[in-house]
FIVOKOL-315649 format. One record per residue: residue number from 1; chain; x, y negated, z of N, C-alpha, C in turn. Coordinates in steps of 0.001 Angstrom, whole numbers, plus 500000, padded with zeros to 6 digits. Last residue first. Example, Ala and Ser with C-alpha at 12.3 -4.5 7.8 and 13.67 -1.06 7.14 Angstrom:
% FIVOKOL-315649
   num   cadena      n_u      n_v      n_w     ca_u     ca_v     ca_w      c_u      c_v      c_w
     2        A   512850   502250   507080   513670   501060   507140   512900   499970   507870
     1        A   513190   505690   507800   512300   504500   507800   513200   503300   507800
***
This chain:
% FIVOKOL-315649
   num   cadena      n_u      n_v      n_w     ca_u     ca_v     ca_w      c_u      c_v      c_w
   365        A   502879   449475   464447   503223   448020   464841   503868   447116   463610
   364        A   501670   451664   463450   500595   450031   463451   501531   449420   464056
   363        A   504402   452871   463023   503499   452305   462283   502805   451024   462417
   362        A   505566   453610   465610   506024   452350   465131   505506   451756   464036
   361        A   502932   454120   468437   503502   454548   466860   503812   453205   466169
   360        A   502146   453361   470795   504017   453654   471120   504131   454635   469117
   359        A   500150   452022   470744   501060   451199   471129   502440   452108   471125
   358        A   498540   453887   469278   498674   453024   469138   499748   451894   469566
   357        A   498594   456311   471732   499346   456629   470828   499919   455080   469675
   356        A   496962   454428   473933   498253   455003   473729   499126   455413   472609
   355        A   494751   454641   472240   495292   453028   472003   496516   453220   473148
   354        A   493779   457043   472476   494069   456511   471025   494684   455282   471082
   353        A   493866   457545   475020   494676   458344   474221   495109   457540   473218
   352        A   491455   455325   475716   492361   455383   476156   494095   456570   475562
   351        A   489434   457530   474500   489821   455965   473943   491151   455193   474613
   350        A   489432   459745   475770   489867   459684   474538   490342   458166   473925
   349        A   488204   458814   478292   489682   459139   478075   490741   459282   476755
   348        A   486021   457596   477410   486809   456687   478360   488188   457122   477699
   347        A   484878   460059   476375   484853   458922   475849   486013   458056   475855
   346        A   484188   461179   479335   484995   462129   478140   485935   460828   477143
   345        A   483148   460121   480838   484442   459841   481326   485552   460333   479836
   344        A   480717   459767   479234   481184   459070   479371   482427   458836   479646
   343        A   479721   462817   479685   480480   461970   478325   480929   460827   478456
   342        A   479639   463403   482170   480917   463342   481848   480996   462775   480487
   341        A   477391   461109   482293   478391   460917   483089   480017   461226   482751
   340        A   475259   462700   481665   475719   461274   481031   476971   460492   481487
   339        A   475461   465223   482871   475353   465358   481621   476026   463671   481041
   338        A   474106   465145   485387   475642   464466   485970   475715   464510   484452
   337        A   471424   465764   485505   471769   464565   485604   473437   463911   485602
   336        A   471985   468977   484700   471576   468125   483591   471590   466652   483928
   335        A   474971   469900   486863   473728   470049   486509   473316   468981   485415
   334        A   478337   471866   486545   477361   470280   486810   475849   470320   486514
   333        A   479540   474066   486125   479164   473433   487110   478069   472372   487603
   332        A   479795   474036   483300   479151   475195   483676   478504   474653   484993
   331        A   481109   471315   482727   479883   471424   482672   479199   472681   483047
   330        A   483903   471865   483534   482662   471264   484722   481365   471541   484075
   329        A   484906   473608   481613   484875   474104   483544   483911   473410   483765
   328        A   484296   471668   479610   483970   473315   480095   483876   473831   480791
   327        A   486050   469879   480789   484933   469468   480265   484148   470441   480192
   326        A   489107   470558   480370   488152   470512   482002   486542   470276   481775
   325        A   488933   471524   477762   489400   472782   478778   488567   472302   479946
   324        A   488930   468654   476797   488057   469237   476133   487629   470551   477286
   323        A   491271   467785   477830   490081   466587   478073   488488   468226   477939
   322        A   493283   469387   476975   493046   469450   478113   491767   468631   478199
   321        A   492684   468438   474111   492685   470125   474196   492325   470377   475953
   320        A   493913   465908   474167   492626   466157   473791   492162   468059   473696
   319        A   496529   466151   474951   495739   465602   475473   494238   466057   475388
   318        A   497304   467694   472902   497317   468336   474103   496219   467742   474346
   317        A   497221   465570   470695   496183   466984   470654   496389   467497   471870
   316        A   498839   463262   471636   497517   463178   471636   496664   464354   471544
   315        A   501126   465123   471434   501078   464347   472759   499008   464093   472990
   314        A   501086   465233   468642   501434   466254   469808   500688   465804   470939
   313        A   501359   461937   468557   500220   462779   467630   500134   464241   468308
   312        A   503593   461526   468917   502921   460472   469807   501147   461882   469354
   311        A   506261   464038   469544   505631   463270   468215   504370   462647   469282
   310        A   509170   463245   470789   508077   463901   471089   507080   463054   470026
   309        A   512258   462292   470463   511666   463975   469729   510396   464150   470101
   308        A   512573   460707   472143   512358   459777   470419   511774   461988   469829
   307        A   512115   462036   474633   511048   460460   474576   511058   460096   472822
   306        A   515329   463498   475005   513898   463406   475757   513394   461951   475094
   305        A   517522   465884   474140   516740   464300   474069   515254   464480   474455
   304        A   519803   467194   475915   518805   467555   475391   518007   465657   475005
   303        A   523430   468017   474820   522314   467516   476053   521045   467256   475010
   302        A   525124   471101   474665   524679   470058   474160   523390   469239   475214
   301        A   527283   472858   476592   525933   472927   476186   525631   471189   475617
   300        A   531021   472975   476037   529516   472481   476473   528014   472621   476074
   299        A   532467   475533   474802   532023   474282   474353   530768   473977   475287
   298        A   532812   478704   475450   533841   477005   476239   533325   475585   475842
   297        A   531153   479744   474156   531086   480029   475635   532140   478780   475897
   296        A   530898   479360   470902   531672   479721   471515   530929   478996   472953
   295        A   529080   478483   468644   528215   478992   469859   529731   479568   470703
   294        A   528800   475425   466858   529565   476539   467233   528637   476724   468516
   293        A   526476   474341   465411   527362   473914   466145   528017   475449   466252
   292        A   522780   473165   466450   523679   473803   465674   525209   473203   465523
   291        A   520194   474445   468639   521322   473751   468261   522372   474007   466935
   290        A   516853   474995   469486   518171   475189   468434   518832   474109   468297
   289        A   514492   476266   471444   515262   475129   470915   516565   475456   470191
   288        A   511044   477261   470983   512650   477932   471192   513077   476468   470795
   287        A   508254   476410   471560   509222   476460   472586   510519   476932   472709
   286        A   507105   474079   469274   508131   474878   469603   508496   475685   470199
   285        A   503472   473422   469764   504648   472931   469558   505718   474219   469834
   284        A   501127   474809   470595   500867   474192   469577   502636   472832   469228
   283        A   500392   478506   470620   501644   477421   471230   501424   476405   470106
   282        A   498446   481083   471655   498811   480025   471075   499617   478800   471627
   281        A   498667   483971   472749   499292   483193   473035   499642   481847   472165
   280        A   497061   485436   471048   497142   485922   472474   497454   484424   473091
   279        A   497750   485238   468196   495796   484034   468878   495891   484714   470323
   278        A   499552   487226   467559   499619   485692   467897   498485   484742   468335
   277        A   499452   489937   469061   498543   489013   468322   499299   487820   468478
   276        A   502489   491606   469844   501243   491200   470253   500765   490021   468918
   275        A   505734   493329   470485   504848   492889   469309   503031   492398   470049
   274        A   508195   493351   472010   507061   493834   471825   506401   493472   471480
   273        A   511648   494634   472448   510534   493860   471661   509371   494215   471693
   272        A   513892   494244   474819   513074   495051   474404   511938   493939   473693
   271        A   517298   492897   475062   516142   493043   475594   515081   493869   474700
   270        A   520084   492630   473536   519596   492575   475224   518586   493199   475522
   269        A   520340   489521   471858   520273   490959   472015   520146   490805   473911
   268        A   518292   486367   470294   519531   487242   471165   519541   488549   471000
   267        A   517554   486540   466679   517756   485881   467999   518610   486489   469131
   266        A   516263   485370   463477   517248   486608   464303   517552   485515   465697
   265        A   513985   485728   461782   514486   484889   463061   515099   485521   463612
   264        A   513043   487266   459951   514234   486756   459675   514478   485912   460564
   263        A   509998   487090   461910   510402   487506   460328   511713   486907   459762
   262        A   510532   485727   465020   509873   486047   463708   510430   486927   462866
   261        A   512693   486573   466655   511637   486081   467023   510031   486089   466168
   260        A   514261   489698   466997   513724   488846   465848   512224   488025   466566
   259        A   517461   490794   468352   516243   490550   468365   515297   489693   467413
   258        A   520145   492625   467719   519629   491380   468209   518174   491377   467829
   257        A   521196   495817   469861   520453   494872   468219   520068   493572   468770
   256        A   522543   496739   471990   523082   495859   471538   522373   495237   470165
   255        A   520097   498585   472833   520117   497380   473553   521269   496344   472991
   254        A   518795   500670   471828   519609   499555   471112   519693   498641   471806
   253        A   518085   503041   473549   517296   501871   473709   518047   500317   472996
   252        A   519555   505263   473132   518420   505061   472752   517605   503577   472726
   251        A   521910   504524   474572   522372   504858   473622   520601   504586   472871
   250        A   520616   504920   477558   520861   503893   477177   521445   503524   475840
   249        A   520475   507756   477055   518995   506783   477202   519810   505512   476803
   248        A   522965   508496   476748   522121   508965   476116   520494   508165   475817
   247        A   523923   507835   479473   524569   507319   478059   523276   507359   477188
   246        A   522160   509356   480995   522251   508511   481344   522754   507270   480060
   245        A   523489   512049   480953   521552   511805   480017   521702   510098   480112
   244        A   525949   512031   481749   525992   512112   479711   524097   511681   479968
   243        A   525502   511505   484078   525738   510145   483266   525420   510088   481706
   242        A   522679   512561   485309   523817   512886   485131   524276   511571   484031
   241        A   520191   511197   488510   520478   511525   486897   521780   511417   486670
   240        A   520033   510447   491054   520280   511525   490527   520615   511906   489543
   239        A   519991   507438   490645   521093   508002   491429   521362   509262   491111
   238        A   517202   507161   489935   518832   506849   488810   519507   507407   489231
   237        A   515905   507879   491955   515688   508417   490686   516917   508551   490018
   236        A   516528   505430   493454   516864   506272   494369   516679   507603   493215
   235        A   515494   503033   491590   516570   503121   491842   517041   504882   492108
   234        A   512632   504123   491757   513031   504024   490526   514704   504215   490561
   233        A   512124   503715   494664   512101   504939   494003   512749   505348   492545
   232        A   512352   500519   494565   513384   501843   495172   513236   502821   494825
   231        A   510308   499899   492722   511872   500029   492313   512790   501059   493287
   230        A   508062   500973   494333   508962   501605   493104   509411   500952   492528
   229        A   508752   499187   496553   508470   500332   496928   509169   501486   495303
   228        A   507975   496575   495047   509544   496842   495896   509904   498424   495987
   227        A   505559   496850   494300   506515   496646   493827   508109   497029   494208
   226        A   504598   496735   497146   504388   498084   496504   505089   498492   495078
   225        A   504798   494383   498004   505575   495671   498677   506248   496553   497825
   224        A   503301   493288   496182   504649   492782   496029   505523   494391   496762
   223        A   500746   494355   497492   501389   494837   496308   502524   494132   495733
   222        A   501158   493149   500083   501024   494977   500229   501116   494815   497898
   221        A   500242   490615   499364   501760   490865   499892   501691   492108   499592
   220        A   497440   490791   499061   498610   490119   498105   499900   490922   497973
   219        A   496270   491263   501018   496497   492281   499846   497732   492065   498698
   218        A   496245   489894   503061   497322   491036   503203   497604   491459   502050
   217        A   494140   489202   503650   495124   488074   503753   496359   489054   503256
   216        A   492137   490865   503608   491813   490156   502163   493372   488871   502529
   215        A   492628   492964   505324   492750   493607   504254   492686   491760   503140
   214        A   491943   491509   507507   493204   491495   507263   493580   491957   505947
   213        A   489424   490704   506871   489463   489860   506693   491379   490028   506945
   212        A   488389   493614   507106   488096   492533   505725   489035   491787   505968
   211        A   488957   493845   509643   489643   494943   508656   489425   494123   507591
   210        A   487169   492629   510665   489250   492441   511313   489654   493118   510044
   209        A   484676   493352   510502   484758   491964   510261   486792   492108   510396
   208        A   485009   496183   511352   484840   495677   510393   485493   494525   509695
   207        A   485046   495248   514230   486020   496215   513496   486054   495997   512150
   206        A   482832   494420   514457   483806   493421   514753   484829   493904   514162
   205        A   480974   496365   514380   480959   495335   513312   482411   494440   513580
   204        A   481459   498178   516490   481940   498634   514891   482077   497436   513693
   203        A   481087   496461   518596   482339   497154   518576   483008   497237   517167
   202        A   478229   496226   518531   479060   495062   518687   480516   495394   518000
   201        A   477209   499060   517780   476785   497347   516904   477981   496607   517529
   200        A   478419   501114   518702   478005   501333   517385   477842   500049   516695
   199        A   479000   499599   521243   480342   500881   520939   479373   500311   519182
   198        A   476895   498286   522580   478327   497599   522339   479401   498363   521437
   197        A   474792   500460   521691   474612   498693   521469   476120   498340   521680
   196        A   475369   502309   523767   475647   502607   521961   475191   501110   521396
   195        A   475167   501078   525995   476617   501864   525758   476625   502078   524199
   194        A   472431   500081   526584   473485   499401   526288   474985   500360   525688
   193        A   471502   502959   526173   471377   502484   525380   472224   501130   525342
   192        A   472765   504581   528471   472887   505029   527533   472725   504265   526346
   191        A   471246   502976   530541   472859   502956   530380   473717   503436   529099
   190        A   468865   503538   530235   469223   502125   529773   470412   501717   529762
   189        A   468587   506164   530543   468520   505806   529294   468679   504271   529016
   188        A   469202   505869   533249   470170   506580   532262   469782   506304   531367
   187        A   466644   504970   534786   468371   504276   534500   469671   505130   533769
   186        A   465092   506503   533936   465081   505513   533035   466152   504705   533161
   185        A   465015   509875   533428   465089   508717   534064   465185   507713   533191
   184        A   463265   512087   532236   462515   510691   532442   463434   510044   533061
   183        A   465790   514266   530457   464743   513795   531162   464212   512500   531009
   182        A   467485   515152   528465   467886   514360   529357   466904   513781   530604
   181        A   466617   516293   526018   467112   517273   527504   467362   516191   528776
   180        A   467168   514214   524330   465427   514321   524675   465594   515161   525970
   179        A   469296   514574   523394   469052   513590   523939   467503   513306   524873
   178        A   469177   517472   522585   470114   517600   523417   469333   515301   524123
   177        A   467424   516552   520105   467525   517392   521174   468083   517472   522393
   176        A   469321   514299   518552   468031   513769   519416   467415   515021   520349
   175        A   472661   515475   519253   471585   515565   518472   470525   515097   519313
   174        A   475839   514400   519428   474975   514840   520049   473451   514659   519249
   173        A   478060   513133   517738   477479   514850   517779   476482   515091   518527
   172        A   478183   510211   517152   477050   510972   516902   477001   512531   516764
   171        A   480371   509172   518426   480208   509532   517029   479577   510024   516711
   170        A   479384   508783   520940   479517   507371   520228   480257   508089   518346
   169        A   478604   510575   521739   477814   510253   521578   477794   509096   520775
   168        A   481192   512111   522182   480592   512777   521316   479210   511745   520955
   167        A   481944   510256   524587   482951   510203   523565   481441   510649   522248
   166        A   479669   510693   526327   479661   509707   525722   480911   509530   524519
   165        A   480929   513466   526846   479619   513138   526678   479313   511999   525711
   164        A   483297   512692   528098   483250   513446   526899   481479   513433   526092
   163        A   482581   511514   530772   483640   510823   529511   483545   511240   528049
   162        A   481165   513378   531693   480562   512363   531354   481500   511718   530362
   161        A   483033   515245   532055   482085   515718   531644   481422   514117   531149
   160        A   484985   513574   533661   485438   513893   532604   484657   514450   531590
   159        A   483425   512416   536321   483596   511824   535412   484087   512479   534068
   158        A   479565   513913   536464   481288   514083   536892   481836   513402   536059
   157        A   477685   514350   534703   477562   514817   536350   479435   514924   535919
   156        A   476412   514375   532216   476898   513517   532558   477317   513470   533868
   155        A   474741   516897   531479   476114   516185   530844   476922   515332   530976
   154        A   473040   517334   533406   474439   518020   533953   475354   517648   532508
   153        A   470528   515004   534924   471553   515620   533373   472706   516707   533870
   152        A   469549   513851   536834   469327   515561   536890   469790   515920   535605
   151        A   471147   511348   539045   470385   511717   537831   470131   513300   537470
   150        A   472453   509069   540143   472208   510190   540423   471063   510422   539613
   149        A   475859   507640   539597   474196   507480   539400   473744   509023   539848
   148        A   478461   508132   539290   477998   507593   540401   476242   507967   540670
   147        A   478681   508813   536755   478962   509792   537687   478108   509700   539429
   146        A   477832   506277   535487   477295   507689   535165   477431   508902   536386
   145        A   480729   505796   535945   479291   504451   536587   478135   505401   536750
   144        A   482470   506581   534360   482309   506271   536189   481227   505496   536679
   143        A   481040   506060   532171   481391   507575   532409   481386   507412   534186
   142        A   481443   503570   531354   480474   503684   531843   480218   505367   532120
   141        A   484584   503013   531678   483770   502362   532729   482287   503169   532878
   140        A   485440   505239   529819   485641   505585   531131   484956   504507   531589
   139        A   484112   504074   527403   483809   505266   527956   483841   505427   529343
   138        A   485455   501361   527701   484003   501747   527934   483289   502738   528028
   137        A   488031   502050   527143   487994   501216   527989   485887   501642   528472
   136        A   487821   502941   524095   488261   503950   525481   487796   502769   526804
   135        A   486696   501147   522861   486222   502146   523153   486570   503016   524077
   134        A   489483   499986   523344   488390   498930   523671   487442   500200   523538
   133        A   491115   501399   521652   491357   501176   523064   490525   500704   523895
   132        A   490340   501170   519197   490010   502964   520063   490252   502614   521847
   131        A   490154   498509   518388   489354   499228   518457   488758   500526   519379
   130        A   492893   498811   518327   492278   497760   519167   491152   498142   519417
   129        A   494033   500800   516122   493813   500682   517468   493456   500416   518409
   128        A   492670   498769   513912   491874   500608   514522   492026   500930   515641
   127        A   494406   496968   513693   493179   496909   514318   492251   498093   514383
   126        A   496916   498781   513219   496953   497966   514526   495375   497686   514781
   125        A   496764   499496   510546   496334   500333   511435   495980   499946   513134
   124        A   496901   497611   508273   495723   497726   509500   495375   498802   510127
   123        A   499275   498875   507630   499376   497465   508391   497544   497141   508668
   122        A   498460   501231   505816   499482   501190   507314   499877   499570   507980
   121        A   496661   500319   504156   496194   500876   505116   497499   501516   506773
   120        A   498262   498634   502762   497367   498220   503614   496437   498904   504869
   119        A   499894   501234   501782   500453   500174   502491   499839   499208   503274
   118        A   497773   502464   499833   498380   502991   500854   499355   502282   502000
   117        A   497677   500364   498186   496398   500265   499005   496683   500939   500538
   116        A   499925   500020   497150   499431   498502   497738   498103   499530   499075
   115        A   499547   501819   495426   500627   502326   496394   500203   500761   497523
   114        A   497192   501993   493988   497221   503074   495232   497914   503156   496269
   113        A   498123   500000   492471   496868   499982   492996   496734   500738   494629
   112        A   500530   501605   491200   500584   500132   492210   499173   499838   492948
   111        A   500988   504436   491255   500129   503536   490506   500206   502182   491428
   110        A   502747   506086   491620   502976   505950   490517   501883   504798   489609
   109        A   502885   506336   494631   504020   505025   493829   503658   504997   491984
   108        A   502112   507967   495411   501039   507104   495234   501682   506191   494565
   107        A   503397   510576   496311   503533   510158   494890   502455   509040   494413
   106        A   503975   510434   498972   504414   509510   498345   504533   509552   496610
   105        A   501779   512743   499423   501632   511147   499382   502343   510523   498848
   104        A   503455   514739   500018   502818   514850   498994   501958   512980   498289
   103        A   503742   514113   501931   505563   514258   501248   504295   513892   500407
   102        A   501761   515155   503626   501848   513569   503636   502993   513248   502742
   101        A   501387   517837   502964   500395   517014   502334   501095   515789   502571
   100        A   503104   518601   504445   503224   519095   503401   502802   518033   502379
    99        A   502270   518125   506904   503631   517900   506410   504492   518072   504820
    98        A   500256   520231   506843   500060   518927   507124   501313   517954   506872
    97        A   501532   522397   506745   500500   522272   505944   500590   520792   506027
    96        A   502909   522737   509369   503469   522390   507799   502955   522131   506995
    95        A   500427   522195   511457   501688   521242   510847   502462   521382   509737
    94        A   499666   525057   510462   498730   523939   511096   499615   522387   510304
    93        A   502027   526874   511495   501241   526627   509879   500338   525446   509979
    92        A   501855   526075   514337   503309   525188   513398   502727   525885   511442
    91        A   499797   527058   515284   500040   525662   515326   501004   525122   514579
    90        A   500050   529998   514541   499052   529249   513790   499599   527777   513893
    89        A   502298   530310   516451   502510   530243   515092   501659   529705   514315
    88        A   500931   530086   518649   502635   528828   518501   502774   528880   516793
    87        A   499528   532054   518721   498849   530776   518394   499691   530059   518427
    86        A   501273   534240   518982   500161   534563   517398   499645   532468   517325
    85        A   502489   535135   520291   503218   534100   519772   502152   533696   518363
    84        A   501602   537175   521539   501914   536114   522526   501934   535023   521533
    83        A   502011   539349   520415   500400   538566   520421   500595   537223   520908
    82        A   504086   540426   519729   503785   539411   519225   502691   538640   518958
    81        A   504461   543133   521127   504998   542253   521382   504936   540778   520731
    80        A   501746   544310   519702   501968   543827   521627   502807   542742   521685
    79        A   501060   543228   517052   501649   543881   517699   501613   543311   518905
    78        A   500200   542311   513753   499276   542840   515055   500321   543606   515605
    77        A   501314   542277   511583   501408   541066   512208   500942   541431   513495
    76        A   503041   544496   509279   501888   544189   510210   502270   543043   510631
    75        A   504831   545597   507222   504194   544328   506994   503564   543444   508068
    74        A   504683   548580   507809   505960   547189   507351   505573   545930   507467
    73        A   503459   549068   510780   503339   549289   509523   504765   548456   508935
    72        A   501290   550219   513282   502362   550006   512710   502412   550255   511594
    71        A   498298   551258   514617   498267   549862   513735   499873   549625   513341
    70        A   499623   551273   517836   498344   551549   516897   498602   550477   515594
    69        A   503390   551627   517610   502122   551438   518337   500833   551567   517224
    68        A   507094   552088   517999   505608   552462   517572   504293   551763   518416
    67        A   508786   548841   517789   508708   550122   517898   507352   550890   517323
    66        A   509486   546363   516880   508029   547030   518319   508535   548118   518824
    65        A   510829   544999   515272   510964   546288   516085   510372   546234   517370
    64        A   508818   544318   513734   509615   545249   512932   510428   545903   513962
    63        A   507227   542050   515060   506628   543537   515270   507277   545295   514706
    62        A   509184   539975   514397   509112   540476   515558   508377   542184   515754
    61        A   508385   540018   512000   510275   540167   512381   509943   541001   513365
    60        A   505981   538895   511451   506585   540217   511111   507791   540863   511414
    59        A   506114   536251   512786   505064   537920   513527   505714   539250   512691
    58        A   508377   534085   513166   507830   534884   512466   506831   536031   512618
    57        A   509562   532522   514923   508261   533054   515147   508030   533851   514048
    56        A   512103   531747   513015   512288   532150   514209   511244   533115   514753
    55        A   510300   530358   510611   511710   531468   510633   511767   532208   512160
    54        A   508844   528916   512488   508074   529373   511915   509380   530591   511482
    53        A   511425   527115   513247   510709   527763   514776   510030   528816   513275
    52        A   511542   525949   509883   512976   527176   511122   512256   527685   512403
    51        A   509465   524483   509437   509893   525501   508906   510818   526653   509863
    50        A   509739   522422   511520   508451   523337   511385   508645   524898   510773
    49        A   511362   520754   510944   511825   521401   512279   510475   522456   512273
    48        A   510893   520384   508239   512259   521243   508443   512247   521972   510152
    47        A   509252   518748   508792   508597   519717   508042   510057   521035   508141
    46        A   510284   516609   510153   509357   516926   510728   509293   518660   510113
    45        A   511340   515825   507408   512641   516060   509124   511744   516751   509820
    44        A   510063   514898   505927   511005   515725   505875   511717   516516   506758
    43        A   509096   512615   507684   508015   514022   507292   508733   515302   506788
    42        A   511412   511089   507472   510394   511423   508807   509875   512797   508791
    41        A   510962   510255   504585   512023   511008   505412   511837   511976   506776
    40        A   508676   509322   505024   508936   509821   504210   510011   510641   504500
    39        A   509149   506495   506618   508196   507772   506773   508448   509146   506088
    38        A   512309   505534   507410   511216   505640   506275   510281   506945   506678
    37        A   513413   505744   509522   512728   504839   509916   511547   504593   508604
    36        A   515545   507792   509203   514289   508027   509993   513547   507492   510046
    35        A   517807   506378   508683   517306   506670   507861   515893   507416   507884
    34        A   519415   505510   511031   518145   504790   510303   517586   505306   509092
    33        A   519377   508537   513325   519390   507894   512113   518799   506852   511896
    32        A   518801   507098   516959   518754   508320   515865   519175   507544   514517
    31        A   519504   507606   520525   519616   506647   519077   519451   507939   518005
    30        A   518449   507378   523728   518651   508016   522411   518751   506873   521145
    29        A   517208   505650   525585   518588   505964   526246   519290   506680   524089
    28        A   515014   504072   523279   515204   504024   524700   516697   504205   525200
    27        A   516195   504190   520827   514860   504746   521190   515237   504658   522695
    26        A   518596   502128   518470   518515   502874   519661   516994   503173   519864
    25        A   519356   503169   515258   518589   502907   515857   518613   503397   517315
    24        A   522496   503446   513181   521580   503921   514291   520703   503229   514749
    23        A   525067   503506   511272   523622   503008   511088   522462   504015   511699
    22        A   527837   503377   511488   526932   502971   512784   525817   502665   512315
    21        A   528951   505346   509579   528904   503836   509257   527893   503365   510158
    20        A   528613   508107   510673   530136   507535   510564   529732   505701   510136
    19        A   525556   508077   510284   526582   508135   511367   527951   507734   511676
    18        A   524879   508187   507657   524636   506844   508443   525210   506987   509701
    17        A   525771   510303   505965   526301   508397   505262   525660   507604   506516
    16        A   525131   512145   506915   526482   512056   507113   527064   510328   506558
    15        A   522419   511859   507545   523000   512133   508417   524270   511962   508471
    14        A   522159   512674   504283   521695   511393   505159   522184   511074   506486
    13        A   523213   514875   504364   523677   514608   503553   523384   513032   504401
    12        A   521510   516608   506076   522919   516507   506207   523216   515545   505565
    11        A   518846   516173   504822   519034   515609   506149   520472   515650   506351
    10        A   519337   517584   502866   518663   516298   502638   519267   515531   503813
     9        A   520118   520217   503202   520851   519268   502198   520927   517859   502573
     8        A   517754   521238   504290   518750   521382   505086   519964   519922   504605
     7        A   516308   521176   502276   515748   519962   503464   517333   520117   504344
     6        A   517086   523486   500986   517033   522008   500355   517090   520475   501342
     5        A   516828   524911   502917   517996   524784   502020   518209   523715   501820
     4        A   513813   525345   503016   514568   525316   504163   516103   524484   503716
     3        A   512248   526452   500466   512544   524756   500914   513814   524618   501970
     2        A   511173   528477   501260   512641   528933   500948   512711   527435   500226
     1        A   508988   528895   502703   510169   528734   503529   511436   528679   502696
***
């Protein structure tokens, strides 16, 4: 309880940047913070209104002035006057606990895997629902249908007894004992058995089949989210930190050295270096371009030449690097009769390269 403070902070503080600047959500006739609308917050707010009744209920406050009775003490919890309140109190430890644990969730941000996954699992929650509703829908039809029947079960004699019956049956608490108690009729056991044929096979597989197939359109997006998700955290982090640590990191990270593409290639500043294999990333032409000239900010960018800077010989090794790349893909693919085929197209293309490069090198002409 001695969070109380803190949460107290949290919520004032949020409370005071979205009220005065109309950032409300209406709920029917009520409007509340938007800042309510992050779960996370939510659970904060939740866990604060848990904490203070639990201050309030306390069992020891209360039994401190009982007065005398059996069993007084400093500490006690067992008193007349606070039997009453013994299960308001279990229920709100119940919930903080539980309020506890979901704050405790949002440290899934620290792995994108987890935080994507935790995000898919709050956008298919809609087909779970569909699910419980469409199960509810068939309890109560075949619970009132049950009631109707006349039969010598007393688990199924009435509708709410029967509702519950079949609730427990479609998650399997009921044991082949208790199913065998049921006697010889036989129009109960054929009601019983269509009822776990649509709930366990039709119901569960379809459930299934919604959940794959939202989970496999979704996943994408849920880790762009999940991206988004920690930067805000990352951001909402910065905010706290003091400026001198703040100097201090950014004082660490030379961000004014210029950078070395190579070995005496000095290049921009700015950014962070990181060293890798060169056979990671083979480049069989340039990709930095250089001008030379003054680099003053008012002089125009120079224009680029296109068609007399591309060597005809470049042009031909791509070529022949891509001919070679699709030729690999297919042949894993292709079987031993299509074999005469791609050499052939292979052939075709190369010969065609060579009497390109031929017509545009000013040599053979």
């Amino acid at each position: 309880q001695g969070n109380i403070p803190l949460l107290l902070m949290h919520n004032f503080m949020q409370m005071r940047a979205n009220f005065p600047d109309g950032k409300t959500v209406k709920f029917w006739r009520l409007r509340y913070p938007m800042y309510l609308q992050k779960a996370n917050n939510l659970y904060k707010m939740g866990l604060l209104i848990c904490l203070s009744l639990m201050c309030l209920l306390d069992l020891i406050l209360w039994c401190l002035s009982a007065g005398d009775f059996q069993g007084a003490g400093l500490f006690t919890q067992k008193c007349p006057r606070a039997s009453g309140l013994r299960d308001v109190y279990s229920v709100l430890s119940m919930l903080t606990s539980l309020f506890y644990w979901l704050i405790l969730g949002s440290l899934s941000g620290l792995s994108m895997r987890v935080s994507a996954y935790c995000l898919l699992c709050g956008q298919v929650i809609g087909e779970l629902g569909l699910f419980l509703v469409s199960m509810a829908f068939l309890i109560l039809s075949f619970a009132s249908s049950l009631s109707a029947l006349e039969h010598s079960s007393w688990a199924f004699s009435g509708l709410p007894r029967a509702a519950l019956s079949l609730w427990e049956l479609s998650l399997g608490m009921i044991s082949s004992k208790q199913l065998h108690s049921l006697g010889d009729d036989f129009t109960l056991y054929l009601a019983l058995s269509i009822f776990v044929t649509l709930v366990l096979i039709f119901l569960l597989s379809l459930l299934v089949a919604q959940l794959n197939q939202a989970s496999d359109s979704r996943y994408d997006e849920m880790l762009g989210f999940a991206r988004l998700h920690r930067c805000d955290s990352v951001v909402a982090l910065v905010e706290t930190i003091s400026k001198k640590k703040w100097n201090t990191f950014q004082e660490n990270l030379h961000l004014w050295e210029r950078l070395e593409f190579n070995a005496g290639d000095v290049g921009i500043a700015g950014g962070l270096q990181v060293l890798e294999p060169a056979v990671n990333h083979p480049t069989a032409s340039e990709t930095i371009k250089r001008y030379g000239g003054t680099s003053s900010v008012e002089m125009p960018w120079p224009e680029e030449r296109t068609g007399g800077d591309v060597d005809p010989f470049e042009e031909l090794e791509r070529d022949m690097l891509d001919i070679i790349r699709d030729s690999s893909r297919s042949s894993k693919r292709a079987t031993r009769s299509h074999k005469s085929k791609t050499s052939t197209v292979i052939s075709a293309a190369l010969s065609q390269a060579l009497s390109s490069v031929r017509e545009s090198d000013p040599a053979e002409k």
